[in-house]
N, CA, C and O atoms as a MOPAC input file, in Angstrom:
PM7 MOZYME 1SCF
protein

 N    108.08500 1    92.27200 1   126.48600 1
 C    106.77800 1    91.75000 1   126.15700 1
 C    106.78100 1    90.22300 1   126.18700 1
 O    106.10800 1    89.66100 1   125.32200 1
 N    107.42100 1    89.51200 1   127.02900 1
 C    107.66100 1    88.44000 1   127.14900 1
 C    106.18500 1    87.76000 1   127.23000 1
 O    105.78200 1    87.20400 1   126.20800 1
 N    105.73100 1    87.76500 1   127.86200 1
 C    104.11200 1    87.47500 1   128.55000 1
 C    103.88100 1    87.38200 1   127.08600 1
 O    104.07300 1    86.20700 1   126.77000 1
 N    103.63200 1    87.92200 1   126.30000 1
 C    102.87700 1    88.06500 1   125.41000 1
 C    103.64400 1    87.24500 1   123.99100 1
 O    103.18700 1    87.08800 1   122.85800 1
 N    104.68900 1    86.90700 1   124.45200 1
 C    105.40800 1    86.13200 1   123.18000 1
 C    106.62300 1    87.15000 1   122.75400 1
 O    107.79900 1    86.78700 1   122.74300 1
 N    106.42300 1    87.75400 1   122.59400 1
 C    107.87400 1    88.48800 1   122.01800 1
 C    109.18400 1    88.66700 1   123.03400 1
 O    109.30700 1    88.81400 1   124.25000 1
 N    109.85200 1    88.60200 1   122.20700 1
 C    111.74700 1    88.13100 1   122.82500 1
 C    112.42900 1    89.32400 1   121.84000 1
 O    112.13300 1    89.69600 1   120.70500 1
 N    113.59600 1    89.80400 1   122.89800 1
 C    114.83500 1    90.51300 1   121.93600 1
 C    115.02200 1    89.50700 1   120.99600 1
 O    114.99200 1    88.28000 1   121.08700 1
 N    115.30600 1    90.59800 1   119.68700 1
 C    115.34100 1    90.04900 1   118.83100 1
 C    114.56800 1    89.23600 1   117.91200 1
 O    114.99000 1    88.59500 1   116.95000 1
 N    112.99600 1    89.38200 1   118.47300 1
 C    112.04500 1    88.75700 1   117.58900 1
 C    112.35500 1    90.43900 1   116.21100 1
 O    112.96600 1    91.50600 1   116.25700 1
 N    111.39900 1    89.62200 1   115.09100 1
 C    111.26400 1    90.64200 1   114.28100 1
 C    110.05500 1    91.27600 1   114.50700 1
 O    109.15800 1    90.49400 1   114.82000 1
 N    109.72900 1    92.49500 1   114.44600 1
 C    108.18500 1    92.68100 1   114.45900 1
 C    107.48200 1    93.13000 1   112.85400 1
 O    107.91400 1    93.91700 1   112.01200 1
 N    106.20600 1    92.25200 1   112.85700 1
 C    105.78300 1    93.15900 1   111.56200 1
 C    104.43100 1    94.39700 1   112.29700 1
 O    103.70900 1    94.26300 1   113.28500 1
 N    104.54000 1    95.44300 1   111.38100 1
 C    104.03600 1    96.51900 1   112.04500 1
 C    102.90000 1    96.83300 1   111.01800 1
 O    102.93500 1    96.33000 1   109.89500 1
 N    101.69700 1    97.83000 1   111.48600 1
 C    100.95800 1    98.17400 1   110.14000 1
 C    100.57500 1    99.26300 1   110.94800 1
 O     99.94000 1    99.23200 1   112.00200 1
 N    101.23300 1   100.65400 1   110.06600 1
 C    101.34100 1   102.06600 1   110.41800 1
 C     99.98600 1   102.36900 1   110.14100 1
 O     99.57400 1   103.45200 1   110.55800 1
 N     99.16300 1   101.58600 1   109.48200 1
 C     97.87600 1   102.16500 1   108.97200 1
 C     96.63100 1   101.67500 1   110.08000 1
 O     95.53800 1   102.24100 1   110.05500 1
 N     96.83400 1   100.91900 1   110.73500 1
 C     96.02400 1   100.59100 1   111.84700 1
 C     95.87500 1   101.48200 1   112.95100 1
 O     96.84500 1   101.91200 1   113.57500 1
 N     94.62400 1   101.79000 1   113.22900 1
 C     94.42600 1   102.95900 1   114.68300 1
 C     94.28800 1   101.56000 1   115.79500 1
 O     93.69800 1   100.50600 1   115.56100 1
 N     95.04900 1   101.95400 1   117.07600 1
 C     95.30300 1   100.72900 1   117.85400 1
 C     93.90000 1   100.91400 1   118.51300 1
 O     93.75000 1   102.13100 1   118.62100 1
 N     92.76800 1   100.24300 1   119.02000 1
 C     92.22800 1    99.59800 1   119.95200 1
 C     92.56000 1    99.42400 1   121.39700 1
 O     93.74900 1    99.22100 1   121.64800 1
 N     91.90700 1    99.45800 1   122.16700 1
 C     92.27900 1    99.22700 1   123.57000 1
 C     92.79500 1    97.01100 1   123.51800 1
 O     92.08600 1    96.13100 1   123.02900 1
 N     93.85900 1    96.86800 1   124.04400 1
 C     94.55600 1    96.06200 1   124.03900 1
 C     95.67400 1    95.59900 1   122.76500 1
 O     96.30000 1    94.54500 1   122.65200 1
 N     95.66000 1    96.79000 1   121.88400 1
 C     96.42800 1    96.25100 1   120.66600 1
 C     98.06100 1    96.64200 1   121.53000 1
 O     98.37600 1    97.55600 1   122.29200 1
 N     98.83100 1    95.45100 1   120.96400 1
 C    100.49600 1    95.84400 1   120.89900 1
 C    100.74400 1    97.31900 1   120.06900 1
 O     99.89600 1    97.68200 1   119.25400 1
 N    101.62200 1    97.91200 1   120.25800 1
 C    101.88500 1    98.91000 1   119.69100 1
 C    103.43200 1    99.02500 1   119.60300 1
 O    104.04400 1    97.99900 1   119.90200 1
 N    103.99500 1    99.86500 1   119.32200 1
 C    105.09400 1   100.20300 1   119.13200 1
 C    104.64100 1   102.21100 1   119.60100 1
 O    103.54800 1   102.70200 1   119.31800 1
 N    105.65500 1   102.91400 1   120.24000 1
 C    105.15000 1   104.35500 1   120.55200 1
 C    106.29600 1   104.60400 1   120.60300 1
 O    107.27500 1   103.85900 1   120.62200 1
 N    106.16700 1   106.07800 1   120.63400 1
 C    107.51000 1   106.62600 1   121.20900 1
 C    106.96000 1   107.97400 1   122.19100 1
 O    106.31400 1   108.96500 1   121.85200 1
 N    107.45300 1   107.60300 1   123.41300 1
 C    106.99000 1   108.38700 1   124.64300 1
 C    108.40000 1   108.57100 1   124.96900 1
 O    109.29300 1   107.74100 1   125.13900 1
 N    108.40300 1   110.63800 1   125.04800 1
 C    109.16900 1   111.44500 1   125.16700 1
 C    110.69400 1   111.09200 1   124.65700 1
 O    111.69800 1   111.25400 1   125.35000 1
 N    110.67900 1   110.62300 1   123.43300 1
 C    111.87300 1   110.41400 1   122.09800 1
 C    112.20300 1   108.97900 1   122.31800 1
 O    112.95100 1   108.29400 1   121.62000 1
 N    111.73100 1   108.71700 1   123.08200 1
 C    112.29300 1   106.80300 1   123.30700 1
 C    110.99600 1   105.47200 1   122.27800 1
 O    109.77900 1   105.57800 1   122.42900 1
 N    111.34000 1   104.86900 1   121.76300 1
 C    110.66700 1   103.55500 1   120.83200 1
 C    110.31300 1   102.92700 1   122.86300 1
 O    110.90900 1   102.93200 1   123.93900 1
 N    108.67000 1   102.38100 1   122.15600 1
 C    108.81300 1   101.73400 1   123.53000 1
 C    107.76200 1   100.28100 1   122.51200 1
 O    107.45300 1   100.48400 1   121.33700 1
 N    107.51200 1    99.42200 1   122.98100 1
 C    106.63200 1    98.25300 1   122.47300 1
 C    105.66700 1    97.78100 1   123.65600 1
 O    106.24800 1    97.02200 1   124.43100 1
 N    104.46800 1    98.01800 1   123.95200 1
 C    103.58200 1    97.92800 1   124.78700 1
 C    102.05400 1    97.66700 1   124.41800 1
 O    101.50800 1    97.81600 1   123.32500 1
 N    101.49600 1    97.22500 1   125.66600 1
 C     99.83800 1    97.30500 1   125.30000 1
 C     99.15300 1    98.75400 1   125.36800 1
 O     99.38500 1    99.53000 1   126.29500 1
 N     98.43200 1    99.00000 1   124.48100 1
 C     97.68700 1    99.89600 1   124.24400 1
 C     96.64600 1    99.75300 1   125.40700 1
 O     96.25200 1    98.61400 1   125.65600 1
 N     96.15800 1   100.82300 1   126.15300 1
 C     95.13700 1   100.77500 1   127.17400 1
 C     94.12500 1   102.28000 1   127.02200 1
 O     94.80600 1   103.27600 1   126.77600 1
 N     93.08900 1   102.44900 1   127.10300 1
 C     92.16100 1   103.74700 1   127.25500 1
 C     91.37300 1   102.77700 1   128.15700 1
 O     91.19900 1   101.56000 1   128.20600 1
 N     90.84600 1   104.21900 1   129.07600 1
 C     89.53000 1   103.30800 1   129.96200 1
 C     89.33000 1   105.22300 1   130.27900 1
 O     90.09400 1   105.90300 1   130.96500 1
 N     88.33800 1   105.61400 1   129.69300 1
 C     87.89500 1   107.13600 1   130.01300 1
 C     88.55000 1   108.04600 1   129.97200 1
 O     89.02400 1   108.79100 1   130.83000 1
 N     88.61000 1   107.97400 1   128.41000 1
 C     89.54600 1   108.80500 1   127.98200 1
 C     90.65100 1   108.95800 1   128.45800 1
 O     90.83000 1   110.15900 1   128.66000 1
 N     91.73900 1   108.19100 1   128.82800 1
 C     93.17800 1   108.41800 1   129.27100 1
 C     93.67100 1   106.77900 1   128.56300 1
 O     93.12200 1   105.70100 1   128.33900 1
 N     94.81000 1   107.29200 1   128.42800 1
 C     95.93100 1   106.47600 1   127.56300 1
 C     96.85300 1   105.93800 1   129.00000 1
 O     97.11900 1   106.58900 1   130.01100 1
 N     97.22900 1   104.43900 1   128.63700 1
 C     97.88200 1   103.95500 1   129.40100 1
 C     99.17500 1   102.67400 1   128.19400 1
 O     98.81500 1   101.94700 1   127.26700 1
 N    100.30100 1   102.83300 1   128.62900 1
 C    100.51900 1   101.33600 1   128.07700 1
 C    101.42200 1   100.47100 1   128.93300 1
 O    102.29600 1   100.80500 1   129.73400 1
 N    100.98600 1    99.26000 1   128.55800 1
 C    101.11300 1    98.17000 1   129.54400 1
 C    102.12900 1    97.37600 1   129.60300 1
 O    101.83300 1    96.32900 1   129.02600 1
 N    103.39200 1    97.34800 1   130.09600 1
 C    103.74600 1    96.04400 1   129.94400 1
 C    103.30400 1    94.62700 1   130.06500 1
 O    102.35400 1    94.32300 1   130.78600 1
 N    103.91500 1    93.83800 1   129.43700 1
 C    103.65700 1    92.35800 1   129.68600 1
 C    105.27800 1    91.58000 1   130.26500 1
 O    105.83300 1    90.72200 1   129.57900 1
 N    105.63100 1    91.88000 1   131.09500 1
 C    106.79000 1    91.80900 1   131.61500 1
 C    106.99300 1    92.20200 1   133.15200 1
 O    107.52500 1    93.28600 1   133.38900 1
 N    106.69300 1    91.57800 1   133.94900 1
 C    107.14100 1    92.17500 1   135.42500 1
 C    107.71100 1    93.20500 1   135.46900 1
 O    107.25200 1    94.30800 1   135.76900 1
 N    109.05800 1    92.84100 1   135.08700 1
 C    110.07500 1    93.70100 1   135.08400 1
 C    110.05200 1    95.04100 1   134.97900 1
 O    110.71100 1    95.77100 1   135.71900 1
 N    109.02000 1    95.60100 1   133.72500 1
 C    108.69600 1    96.72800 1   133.54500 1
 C    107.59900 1    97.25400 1   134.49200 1
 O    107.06500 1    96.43200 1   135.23600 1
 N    107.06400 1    99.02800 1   134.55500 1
 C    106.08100 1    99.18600 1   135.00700 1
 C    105.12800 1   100.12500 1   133.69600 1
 O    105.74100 1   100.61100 1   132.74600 1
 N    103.56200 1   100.27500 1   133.83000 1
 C    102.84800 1   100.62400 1   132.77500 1
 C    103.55700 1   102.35400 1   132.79800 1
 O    104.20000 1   102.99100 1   133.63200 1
 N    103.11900 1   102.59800 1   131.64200 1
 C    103.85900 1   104.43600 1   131.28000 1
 C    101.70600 1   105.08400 1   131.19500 1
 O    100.89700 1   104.57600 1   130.41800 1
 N    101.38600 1   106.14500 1   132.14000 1
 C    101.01400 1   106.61800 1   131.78000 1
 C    101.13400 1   107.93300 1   130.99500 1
 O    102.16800 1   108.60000 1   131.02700 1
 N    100.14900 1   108.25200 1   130.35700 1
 C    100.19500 1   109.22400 1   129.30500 1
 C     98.97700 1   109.86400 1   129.66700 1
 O     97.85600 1   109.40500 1   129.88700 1
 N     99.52900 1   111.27000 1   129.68600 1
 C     99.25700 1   112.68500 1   130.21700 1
 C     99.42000 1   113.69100 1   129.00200 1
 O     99.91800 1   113.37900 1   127.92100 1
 N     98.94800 1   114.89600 1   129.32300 1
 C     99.09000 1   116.03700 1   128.69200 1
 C    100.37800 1   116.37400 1   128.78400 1
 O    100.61800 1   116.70600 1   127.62300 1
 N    101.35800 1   116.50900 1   129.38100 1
 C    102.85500 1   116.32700 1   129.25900 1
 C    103.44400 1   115.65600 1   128.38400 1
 O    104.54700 1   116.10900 1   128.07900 1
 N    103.11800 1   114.71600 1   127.84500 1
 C    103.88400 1   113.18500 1   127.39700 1
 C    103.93800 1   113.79100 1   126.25500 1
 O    102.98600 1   114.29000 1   125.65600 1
 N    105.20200 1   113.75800 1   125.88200 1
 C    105.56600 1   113.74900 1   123.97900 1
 C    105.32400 1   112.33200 1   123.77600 1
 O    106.02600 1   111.52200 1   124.38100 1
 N    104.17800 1   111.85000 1   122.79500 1
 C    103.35000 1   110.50300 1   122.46400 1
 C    102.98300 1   110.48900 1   121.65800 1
 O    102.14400 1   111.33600 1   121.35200 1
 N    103.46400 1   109.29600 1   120.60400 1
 C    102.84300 1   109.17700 1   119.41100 1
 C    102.66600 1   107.75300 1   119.47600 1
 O    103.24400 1   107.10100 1   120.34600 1
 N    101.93200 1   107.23000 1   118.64600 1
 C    101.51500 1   105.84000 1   118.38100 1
 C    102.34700 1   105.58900 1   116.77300 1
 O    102.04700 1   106.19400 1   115.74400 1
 N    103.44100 1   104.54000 1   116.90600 1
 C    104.33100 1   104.54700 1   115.71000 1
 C    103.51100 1   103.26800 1   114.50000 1
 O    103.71200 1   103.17000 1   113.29000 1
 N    102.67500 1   102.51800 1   115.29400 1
 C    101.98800 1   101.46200 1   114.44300 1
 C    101.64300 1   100.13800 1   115.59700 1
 O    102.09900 1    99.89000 1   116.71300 1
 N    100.79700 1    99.57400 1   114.87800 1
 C    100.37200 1    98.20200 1   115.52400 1
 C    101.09400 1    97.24700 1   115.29700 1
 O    101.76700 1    97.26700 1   114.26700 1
 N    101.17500 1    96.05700 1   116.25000 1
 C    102.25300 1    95.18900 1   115.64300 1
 C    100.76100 1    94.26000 1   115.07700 1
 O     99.59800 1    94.35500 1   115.46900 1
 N    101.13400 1    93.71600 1   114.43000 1
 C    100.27000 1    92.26200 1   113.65000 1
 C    100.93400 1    91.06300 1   113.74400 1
 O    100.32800 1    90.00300 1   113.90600 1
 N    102.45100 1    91.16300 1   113.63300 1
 C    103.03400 1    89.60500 1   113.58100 1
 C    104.73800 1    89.84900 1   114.73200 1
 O    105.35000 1    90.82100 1   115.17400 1
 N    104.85600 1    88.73700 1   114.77400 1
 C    106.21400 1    88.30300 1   115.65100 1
 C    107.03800 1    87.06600 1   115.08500 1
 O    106.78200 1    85.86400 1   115.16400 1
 N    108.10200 1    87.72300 1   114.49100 1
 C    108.81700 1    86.20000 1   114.09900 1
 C    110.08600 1    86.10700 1   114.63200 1
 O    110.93500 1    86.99800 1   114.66100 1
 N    110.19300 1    84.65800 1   115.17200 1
 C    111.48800 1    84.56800 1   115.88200 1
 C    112.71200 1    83.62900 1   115.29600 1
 O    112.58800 1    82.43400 1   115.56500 1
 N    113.49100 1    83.88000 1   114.78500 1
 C    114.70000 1    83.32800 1   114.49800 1
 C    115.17300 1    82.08400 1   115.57600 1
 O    115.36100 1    82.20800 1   116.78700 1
 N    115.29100 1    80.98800 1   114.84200 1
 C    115.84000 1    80.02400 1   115.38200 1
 C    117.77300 1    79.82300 1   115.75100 1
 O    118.74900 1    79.89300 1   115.00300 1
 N    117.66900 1    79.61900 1   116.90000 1
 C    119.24000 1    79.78900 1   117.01000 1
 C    120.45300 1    78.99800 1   115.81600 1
 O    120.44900 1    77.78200 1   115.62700 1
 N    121.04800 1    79.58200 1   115.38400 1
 C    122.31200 1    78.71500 1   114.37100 1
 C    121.43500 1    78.46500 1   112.83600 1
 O    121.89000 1    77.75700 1   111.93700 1
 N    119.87800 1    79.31800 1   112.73800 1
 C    119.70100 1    79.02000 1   111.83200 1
 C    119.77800 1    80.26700 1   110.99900 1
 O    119.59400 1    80.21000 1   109.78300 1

């Protein structure tokens, strides 16, 4: 999620009580794996997005073991040697 500010090793703060929105960060777990992505719907279908080249978006289907684990709200990053 580079694009978007977050780095290995940022901390994330999460709020399990938030229903995500189309563009919220999320945290999921699609088919037993933690994944951290953008939240996407556009007619009724679920998409999530990277913000990272590197990656590609995961759609989500009637197949997909998918849950939404929480929203992120904050990102804090540790300063090196501190």
């Amino acid at each position: 999620m580079t694009g978007v500010g977050i780095f290995a090793g940022d901390l994330l703060i999460v709020d399990r009580a938030l229903d995500p929105t189309n563009g919220s960060i999320v945290i999921a777990v699609v088919n037993g794996d933690l994944t951290v992505k953008r939240f996407h719907m556009s007619h009724g279908r679920f998409a999530l997005l990277p913000e990272n080249p590197a990656y590609d978006p995961i759609e989500i289907d009637h197949d997909t073991d998918f849950a939404i684990w929480g929203v992120v709200t904050k990102a804090i990053r540790f300063l090196e040697g501190a």
